[in-house]
N, CA, C and O atoms as CSV, one atom per row, in Angstrom:
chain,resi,resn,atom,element,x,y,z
A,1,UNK,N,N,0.652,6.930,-56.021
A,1,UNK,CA,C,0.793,7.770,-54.846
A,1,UNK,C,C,-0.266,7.414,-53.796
A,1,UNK,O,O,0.249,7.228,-52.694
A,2,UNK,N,N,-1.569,7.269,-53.820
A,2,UNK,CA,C,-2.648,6.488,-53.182
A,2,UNK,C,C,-2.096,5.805,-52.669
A,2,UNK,O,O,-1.646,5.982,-51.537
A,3,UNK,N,N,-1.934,4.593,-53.501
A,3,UNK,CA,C,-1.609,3.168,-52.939
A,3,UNK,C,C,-0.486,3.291,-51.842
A,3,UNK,O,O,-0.888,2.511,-50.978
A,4,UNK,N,N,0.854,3.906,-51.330
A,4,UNK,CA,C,1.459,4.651,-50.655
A,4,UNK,C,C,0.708,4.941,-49.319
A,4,UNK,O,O,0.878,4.532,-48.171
A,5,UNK,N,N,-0.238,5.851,-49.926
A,5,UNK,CA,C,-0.710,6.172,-48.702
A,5,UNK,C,C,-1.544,5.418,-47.993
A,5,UNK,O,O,-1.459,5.396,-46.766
A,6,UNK,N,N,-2.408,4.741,-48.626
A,6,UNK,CA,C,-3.310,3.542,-48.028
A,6,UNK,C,C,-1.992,2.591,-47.243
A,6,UNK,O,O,-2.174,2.278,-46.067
A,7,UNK,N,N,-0.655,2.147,-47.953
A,7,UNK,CA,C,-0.482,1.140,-46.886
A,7,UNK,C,C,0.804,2.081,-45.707
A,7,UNK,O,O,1.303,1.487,-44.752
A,8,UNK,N,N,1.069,3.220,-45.955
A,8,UNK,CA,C,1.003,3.796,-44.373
A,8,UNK,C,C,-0.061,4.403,-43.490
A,8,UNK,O,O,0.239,4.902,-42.405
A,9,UNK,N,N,-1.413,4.364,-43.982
A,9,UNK,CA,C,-2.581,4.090,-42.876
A,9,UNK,C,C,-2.519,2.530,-42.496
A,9,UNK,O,O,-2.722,2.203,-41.327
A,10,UNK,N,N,-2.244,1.583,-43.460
A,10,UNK,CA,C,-2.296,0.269,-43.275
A,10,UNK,C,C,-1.460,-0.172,-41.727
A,10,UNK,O,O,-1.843,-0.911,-40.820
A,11,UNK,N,N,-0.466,0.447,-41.848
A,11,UNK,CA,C,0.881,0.308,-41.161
A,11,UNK,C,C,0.532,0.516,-39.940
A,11,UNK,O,O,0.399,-0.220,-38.962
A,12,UNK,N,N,0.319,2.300,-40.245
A,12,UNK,CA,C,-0.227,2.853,-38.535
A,12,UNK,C,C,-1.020,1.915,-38.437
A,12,UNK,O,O,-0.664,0.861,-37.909
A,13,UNK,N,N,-2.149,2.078,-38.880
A,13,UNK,CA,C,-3.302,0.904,-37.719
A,13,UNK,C,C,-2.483,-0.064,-37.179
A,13,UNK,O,O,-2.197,-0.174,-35.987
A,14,UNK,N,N,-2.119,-0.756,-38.080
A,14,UNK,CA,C,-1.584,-2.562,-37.686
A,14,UNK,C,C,-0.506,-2.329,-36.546
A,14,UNK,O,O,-0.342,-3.228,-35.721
A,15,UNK,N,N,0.277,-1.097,-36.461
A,15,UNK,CA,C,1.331,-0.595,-35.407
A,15,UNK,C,C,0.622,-0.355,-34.175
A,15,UNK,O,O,1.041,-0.844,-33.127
A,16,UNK,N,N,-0.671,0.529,-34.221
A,16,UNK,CA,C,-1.925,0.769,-33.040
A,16,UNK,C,C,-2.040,-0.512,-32.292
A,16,UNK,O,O,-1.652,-0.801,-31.160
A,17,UNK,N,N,-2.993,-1.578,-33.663
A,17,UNK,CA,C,-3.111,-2.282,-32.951
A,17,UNK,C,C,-2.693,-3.206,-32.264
A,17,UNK,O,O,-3.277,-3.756,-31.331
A,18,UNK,N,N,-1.213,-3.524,-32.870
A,18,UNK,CA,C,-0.446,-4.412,-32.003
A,18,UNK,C,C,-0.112,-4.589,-30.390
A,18,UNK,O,O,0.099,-5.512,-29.603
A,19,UNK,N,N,-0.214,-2.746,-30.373
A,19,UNK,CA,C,0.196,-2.431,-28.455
A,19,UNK,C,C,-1.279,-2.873,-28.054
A,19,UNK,O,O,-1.366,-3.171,-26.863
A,20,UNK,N,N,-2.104,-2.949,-28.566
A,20,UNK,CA,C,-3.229,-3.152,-27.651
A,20,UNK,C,C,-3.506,-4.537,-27.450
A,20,UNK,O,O,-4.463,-4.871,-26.752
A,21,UNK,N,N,-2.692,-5.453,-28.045
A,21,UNK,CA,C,-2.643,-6.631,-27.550
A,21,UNK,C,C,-0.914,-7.327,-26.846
A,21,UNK,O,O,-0.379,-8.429,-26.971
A,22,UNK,N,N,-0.564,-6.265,-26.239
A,22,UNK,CA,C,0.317,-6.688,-25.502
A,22,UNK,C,C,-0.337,-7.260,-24.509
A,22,UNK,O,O,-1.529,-6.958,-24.458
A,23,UNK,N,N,0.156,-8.181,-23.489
A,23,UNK,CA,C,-0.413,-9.074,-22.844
A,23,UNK,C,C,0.393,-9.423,-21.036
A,23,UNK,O,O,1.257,-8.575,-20.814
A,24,UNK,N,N,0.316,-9.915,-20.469
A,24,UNK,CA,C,0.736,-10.598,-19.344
A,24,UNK,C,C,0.082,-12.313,-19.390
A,24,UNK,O,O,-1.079,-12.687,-19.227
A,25,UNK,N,N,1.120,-12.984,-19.627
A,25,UNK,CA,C,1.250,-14.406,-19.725
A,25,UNK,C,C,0.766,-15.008,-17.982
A,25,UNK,O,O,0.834,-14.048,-17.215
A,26,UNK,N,N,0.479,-15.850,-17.509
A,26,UNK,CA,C,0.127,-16.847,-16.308
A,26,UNK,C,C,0.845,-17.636,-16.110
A,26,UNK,O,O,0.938,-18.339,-17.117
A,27,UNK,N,N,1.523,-17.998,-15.266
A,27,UNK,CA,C,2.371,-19.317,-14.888
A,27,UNK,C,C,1.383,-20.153,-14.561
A,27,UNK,O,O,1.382,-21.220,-15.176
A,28,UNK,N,N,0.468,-19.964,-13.701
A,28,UNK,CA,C,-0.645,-20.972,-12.980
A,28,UNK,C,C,-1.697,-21.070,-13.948
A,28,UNK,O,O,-2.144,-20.214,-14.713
A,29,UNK,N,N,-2.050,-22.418,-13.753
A,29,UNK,CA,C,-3.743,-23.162,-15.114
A,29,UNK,C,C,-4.578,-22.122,-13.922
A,29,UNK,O,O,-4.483,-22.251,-12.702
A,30,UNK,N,N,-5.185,-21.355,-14.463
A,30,UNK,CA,C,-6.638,-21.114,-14.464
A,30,UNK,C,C,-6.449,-19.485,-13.184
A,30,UNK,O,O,-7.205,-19.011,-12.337
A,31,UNK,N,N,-5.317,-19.180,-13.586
A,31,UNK,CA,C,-5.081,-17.751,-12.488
A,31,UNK,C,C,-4.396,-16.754,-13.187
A,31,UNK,O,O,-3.181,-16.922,-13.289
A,32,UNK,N,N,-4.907,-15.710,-13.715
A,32,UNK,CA,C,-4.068,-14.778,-14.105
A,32,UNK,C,C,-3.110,-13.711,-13.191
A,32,UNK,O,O,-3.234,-13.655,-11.967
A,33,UNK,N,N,-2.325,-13.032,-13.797
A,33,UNK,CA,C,-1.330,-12.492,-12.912
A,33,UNK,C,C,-1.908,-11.423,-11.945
A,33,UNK,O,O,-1.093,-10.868,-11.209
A,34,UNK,N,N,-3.278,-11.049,-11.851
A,34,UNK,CA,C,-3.091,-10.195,-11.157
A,34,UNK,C,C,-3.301,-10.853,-9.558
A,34,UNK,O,O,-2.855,-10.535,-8.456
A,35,UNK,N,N,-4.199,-11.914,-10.036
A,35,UNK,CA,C,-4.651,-12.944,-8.947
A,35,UNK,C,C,-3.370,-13.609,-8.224
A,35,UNK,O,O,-3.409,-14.055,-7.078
A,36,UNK,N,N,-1.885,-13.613,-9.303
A,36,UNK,CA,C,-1.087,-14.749,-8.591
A,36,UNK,C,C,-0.762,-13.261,-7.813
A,36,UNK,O,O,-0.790,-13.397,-6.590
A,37,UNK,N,N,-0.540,-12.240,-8.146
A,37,UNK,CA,C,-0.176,-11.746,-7.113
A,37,UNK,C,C,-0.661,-10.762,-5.930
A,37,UNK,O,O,0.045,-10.209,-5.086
A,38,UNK,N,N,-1.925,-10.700,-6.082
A,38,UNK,CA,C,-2.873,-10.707,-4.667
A,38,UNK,C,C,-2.481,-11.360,-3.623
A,38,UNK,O,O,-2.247,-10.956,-2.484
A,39,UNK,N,N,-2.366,-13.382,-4.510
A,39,UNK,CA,C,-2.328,-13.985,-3.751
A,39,UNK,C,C,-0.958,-14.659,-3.238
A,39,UNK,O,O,-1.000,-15.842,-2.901
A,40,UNK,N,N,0.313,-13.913,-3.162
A,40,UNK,CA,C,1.986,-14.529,-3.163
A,40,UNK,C,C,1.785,-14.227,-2.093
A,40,UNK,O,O,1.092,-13.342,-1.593
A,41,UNK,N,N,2.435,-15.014,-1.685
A,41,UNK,CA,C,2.658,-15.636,0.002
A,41,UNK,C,C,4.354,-16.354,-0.104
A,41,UNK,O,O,5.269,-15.830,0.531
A,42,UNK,N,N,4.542,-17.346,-0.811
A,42,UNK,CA,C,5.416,-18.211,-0.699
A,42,UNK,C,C,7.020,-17.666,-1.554
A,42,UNK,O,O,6.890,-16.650,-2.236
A,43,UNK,N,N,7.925,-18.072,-1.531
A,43,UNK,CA,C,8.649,-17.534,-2.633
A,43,UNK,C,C,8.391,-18.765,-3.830
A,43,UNK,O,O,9.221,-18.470,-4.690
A,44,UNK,N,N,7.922,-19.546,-4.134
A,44,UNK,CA,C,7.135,-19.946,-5.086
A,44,UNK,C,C,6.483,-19.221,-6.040
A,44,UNK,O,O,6.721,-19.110,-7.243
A,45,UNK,N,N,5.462,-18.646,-5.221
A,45,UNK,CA,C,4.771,-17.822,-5.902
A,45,UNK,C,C,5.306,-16.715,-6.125
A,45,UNK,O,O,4.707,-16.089,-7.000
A,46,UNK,N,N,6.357,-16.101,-5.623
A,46,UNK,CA,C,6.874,-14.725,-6.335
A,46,UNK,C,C,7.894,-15.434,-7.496
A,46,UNK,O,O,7.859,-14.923,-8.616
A,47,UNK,N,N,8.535,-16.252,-7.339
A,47,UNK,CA,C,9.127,-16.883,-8.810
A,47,UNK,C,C,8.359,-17.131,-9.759
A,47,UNK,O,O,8.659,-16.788,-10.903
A,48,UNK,N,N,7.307,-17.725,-9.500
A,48,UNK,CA,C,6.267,-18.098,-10.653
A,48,UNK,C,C,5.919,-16.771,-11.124
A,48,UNK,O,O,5.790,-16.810,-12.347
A,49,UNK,N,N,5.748,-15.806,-10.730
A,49,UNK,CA,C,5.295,-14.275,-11.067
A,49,UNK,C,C,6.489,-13.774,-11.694
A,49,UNK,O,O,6.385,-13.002,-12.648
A,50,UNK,N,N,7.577,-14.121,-11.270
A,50,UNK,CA,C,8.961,-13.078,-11.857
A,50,UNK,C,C,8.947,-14.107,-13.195
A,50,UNK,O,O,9.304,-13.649,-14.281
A,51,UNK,N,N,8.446,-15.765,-13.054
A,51,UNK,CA,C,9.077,-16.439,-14.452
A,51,UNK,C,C,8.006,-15.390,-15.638
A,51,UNK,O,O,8.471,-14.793,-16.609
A,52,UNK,N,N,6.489,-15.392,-15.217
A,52,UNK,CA,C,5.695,-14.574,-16.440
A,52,UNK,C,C,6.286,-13.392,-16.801
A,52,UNK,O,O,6.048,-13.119,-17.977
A,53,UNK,N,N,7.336,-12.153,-15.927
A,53,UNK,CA,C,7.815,-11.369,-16.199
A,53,UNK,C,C,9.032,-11.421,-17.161
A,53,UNK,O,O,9.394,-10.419,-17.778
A,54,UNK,N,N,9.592,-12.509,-17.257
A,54,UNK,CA,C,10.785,-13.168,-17.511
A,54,UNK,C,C,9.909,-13.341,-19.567
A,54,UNK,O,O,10.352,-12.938,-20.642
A,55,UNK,N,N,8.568,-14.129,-19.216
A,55,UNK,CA,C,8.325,-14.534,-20.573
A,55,UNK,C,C,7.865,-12.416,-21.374
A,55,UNK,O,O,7.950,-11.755,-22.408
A,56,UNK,N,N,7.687,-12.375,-20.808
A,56,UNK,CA,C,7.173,-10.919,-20.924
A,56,UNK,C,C,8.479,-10.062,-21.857
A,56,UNK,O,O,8.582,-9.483,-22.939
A,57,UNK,N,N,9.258,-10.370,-20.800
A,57,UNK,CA,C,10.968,-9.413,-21.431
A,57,UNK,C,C,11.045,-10.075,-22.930
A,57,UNK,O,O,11.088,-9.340,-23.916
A,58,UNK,N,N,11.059,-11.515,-23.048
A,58,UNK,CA,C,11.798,-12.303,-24.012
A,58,UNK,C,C,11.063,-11.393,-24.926
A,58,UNK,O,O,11.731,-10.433,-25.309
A,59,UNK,N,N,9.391,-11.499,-25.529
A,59,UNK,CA,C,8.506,-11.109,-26.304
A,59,UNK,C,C,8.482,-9.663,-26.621
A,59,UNK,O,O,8.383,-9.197,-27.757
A,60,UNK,N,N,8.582,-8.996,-25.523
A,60,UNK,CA,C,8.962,-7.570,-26.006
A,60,UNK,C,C,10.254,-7.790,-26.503
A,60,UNK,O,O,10.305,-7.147,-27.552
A,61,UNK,N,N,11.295,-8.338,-26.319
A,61,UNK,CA,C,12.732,-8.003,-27.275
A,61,UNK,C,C,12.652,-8.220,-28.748
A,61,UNK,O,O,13.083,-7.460,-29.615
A,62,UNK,N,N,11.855,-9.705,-28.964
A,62,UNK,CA,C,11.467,-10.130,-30.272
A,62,UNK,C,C,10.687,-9.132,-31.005
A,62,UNK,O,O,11.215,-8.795,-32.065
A,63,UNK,N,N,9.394,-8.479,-30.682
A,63,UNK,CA,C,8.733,-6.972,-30.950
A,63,UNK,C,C,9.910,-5.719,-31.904
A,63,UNK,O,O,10.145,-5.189,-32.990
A,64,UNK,N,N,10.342,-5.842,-30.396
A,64,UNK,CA,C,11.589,-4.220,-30.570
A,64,UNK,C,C,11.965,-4.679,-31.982
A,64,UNK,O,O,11.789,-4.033,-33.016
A,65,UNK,N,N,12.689,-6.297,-31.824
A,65,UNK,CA,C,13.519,-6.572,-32.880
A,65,UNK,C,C,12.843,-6.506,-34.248
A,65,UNK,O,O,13.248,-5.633,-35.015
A,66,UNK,N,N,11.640,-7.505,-34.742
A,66,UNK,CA,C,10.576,-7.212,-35.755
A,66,UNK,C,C,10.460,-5.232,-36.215
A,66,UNK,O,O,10.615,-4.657,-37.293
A,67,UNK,N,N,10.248,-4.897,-35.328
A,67,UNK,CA,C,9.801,-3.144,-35.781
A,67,UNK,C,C,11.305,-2.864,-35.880
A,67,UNK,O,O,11.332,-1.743,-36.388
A,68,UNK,N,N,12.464,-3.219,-35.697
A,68,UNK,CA,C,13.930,-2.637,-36.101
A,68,UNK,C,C,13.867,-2.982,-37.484
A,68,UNK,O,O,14.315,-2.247,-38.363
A,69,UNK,N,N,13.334,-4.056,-37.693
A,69,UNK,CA,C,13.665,-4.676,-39.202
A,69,UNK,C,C,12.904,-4.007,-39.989
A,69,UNK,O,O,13.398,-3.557,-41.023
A,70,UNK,N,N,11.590,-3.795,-39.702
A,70,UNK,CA,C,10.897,-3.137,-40.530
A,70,UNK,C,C,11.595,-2.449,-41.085
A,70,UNK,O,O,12.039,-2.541,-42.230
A,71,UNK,N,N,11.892,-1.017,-39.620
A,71,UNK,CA,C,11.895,-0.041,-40.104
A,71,UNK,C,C,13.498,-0.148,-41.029
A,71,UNK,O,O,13.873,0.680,-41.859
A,72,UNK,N,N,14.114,-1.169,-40.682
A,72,UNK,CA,C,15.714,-1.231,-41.948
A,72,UNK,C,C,14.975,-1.604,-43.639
A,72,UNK,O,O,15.519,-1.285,-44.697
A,73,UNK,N,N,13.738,-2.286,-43.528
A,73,UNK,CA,C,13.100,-2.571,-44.845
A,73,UNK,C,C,12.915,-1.064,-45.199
A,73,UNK,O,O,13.709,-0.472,-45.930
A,74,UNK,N,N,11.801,-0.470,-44.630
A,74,UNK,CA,C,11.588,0.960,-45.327
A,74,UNK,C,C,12.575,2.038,-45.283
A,74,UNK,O,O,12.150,3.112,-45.708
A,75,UNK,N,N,13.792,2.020,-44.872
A,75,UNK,CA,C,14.986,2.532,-45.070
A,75,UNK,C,C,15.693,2.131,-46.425
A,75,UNK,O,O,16.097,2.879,-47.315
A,76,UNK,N,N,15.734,0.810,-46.350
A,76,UNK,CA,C,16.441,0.164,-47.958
A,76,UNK,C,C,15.242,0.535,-48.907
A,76,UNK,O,O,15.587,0.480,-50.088
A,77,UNK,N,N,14.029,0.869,-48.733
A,77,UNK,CA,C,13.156,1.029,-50.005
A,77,UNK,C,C,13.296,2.932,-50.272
A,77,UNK,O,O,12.869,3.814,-49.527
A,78,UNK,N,N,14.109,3.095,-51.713
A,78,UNK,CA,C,14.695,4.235,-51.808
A,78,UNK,C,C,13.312,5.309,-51.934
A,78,UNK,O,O,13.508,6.518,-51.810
A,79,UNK,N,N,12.254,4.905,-52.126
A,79,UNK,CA,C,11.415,6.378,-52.265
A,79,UNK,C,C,10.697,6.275,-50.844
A,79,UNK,O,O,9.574,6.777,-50.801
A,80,UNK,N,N,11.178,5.706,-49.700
A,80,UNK,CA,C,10.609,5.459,-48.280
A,80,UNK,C,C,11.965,5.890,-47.644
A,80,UNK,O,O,11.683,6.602,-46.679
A,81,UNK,N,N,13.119,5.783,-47.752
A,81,UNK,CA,C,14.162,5.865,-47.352
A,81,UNK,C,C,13.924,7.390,-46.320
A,81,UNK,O,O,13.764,8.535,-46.744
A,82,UNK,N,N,13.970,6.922,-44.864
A,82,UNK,CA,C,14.086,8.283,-43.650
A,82,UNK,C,C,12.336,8.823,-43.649
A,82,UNK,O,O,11.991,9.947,-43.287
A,83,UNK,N,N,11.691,8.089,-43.980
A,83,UNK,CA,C,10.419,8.795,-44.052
A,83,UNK,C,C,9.455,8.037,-42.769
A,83,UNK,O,O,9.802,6.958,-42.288
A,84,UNK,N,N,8.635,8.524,-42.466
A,84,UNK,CA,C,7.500,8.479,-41.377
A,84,UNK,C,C,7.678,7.020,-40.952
A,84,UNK,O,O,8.288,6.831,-39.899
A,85,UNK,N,N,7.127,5.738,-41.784
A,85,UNK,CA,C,7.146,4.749,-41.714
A,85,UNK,C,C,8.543,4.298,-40.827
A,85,UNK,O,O,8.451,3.744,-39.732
A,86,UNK,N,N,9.659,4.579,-41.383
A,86,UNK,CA,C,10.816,3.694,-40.219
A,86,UNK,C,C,11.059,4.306,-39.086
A,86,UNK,O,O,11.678,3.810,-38.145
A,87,UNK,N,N,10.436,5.752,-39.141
A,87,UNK,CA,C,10.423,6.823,-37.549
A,87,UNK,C,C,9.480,5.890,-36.773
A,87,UNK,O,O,9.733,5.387,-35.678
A,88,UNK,N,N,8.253,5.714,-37.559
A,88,UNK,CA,C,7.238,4.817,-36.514
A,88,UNK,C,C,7.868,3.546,-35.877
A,88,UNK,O,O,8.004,3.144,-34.722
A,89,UNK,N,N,8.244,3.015,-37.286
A,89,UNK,CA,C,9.153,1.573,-36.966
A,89,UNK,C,C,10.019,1.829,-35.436
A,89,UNK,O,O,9.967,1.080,-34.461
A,90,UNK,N,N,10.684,2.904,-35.537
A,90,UNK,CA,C,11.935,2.776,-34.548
A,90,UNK,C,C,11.439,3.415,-33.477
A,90,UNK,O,O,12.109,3.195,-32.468
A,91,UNK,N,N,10.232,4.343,-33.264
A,91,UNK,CA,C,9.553,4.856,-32.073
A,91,UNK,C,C,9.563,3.523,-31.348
A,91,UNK,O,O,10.259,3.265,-30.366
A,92,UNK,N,N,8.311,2.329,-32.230
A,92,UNK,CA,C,7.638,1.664,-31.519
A,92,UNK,C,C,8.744,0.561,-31.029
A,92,UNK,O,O,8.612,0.204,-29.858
A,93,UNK,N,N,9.879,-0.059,-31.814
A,93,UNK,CA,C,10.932,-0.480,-31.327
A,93,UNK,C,C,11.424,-0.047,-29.696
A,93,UNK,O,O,11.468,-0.837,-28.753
A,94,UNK,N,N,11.731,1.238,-29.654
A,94,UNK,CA,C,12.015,2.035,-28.508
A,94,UNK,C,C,10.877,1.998,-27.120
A,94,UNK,O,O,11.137,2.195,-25.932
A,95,UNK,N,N,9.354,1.623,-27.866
A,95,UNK,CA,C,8.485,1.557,-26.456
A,95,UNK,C,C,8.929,-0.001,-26.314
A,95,UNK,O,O,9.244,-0.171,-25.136
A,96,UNK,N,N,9.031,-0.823,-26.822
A,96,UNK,CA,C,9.381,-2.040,-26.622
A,96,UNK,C,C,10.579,-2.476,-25.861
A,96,UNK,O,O,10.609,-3.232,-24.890
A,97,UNK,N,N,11.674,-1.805,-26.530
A,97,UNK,CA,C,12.982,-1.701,-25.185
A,97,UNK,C,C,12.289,-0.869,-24.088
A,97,UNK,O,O,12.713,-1.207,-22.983
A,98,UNK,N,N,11.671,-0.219,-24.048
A,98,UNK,CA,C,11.396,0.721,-22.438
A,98,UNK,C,C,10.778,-0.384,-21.716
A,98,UNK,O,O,11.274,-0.640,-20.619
A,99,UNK,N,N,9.516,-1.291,-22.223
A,99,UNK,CA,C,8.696,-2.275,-21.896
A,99,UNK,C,C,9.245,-3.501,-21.396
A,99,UNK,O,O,8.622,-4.129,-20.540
A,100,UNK,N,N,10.630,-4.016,-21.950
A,100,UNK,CA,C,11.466,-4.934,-21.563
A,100,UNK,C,C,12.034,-4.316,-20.589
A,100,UNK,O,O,11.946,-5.023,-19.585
A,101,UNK,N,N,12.541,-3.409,-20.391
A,101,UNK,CA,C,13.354,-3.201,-19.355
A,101,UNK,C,C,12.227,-2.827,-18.143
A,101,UNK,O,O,12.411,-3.371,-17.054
A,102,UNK,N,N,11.207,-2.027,-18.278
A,102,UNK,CA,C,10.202,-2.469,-17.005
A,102,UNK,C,C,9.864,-4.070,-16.512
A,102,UNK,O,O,10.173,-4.684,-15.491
A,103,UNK,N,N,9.094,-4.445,-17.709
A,103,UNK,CA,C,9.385,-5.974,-17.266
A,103,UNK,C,C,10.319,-6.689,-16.117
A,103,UNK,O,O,9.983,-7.209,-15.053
A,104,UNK,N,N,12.338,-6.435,-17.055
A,104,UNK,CA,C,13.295,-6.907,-16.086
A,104,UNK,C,C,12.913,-6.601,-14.747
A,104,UNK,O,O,12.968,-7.488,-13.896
A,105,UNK,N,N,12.546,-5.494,-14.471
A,105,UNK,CA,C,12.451,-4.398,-12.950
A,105,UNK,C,C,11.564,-5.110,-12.219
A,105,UNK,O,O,11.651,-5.351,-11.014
A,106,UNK,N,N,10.684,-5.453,-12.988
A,106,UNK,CA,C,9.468,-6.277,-12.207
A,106,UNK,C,C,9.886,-7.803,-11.733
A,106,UNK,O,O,9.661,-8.074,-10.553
A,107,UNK,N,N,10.533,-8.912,-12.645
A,107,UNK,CA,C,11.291,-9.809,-12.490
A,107,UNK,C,C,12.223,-10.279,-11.250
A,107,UNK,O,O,12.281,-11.348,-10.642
A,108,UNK,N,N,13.032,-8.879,-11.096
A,108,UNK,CA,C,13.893,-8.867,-10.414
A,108,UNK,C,C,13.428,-8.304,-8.716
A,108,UNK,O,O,14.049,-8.413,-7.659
A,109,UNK,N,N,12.293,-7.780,-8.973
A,109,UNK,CA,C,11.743,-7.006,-7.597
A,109,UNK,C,C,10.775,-8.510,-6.744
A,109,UNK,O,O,10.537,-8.776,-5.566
A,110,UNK,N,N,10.419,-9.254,-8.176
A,110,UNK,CA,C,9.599,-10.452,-7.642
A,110,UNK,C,C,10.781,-11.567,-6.529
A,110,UNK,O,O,10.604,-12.062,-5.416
A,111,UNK,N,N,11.775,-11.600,-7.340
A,111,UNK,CA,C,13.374,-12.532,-6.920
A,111,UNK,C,C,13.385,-12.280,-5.648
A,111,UNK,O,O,13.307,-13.125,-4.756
A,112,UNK,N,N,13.541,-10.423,-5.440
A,112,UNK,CA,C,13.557,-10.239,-4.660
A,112,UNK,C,C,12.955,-10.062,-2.831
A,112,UNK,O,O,13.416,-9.825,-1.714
A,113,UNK,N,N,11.543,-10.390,-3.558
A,113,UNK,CA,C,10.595,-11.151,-2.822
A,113,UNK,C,C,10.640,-12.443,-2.394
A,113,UNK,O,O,10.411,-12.907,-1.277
A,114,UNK,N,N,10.946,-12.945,-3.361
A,114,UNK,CA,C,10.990,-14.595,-2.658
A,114,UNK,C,C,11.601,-14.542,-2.120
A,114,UNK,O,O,11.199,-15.057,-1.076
A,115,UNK,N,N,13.221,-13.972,-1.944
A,115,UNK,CA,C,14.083,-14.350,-1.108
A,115,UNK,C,C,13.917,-13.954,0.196
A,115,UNK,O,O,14.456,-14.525,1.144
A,116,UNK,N,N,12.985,-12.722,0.309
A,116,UNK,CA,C,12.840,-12.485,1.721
A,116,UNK,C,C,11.857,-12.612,2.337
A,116,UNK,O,O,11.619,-11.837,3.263
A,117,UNK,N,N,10.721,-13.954,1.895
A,117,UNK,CA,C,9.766,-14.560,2.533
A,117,UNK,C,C,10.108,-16.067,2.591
A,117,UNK,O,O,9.326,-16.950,2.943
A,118,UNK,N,N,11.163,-16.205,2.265
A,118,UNK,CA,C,12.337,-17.653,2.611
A,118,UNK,C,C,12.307,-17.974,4.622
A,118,UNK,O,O,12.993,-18.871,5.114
């Protein structure tokens, strides 16, 4: 029964700490995103900003998808079956689709920039 509980503290943490290394990727050597977009001027540079948003979506889907599976593992494990662990699983799944779909928003608002500094 311990052992149980040690690896759903295990879980939570490792679930904690994962969001805290969500990230924003760089298109440009040696400029991070907040810099590329201080500095967009061109529609270049708002594409190059919508492509990091673009890598952003892919990685959160893969996420969502990983914590779906989990939580289908601790569903098929019958003395875990509907318990805390696959609720967490499928919460954190769910911030991950919310996170992709901000992402898209951002992507598409960048597009929409370039095209009208064309």
């Amino acid at each position: 029964m311990k052992t149980w509980k040690n690896i759903y503290v295990m879980a939570a943490v490792l679930t904690i700490i994962g969001f805290g290394f969500i990230t924003i990727g760089s298109a440009e050597e040696g400029k991070n995103l907040e810099q590329m977009i201080t500095e967009a001027k061109t529609p270049a540079d708002h594409e190059a900003i919508a492509a990091c948003y673009d890598k952003e979506v892919q990685e959160a889907h893969q996420k969502q998808a990983e914590h779906k599976k989990l939580a289908d593992s601790y569903d098929l494990t019958p003395k875990l079956k509907g318990g805390t662990m696959s609720k967490h699983c499928m919460d954190a799944a769910k911030k991950y689709e919310g996170i992709a779909k901000d992402y898209e928003a951002m992507a598409i608002a960048h597009r929409a920039m370039a095209k009208a500094a064309k």
